[in-house]
C-alpha positions in Angstrom: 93.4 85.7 115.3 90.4 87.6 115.3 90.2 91.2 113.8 86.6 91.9 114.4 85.7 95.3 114.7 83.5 94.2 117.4 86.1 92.9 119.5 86.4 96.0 121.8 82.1 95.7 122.4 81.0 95.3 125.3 84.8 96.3 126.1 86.8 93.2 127.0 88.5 93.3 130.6 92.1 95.3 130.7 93.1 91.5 131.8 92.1 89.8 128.6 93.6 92.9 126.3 97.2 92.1 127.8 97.1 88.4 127.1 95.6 88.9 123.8 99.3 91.6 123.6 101.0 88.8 125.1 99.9 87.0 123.0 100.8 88.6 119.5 103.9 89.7 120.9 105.4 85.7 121.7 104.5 85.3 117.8 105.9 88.2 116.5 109.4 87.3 119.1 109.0 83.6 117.5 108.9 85.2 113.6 111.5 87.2 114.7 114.1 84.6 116.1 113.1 82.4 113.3 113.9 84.9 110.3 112.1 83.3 107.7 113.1 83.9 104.0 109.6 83.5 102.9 105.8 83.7 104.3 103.2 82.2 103.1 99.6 82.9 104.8 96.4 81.0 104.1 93.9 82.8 106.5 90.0 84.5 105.2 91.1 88.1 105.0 89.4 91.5 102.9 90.9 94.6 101.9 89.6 96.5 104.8 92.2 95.0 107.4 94.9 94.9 104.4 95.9 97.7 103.1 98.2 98.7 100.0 101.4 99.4 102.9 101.1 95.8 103.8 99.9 94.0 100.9 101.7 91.4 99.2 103.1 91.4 95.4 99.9 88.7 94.9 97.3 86.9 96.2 95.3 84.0 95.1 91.4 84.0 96.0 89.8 80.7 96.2 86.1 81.6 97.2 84.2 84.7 97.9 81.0 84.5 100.3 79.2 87.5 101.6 77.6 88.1 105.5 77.1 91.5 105.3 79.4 94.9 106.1 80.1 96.4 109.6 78.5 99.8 108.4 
């Protein structure tokens, strides 16, 4: 799912923002029922949307590319 910090520019409609809720909320119900012992994520994150509360005991980089910062 998309964590750009331009999501919210132009503004998207109040409809859109409660799917997109609706959204995260039937995964995290789904993780939830499904109690996993273990997750394992594959996805292109950075440090500014994962922070030292949240991140795990390692991580293994497999490429680096830059586009640029979001000032």
């Amino acid at each position: 799912m998309s964590h750009s910090p331009l999501l919210n520019l132009p503004g998207p409609s109040q409809e859109l923002l409660d799917d997109i809720e609706g959204a995260i909320a039937a995964a995290r119900d789904f993780v939830t029922d499904f109690d996993p012992d273990l997750v394992v994520t594959f996805s292109p994150d950075h440090y500014n949307g994962f922070f030292y509360r949240a991140m795990p005991p390692f991580c293994i980089g497999t490429a680096a590319e830059g586009v640029g910062d979001y000032g």
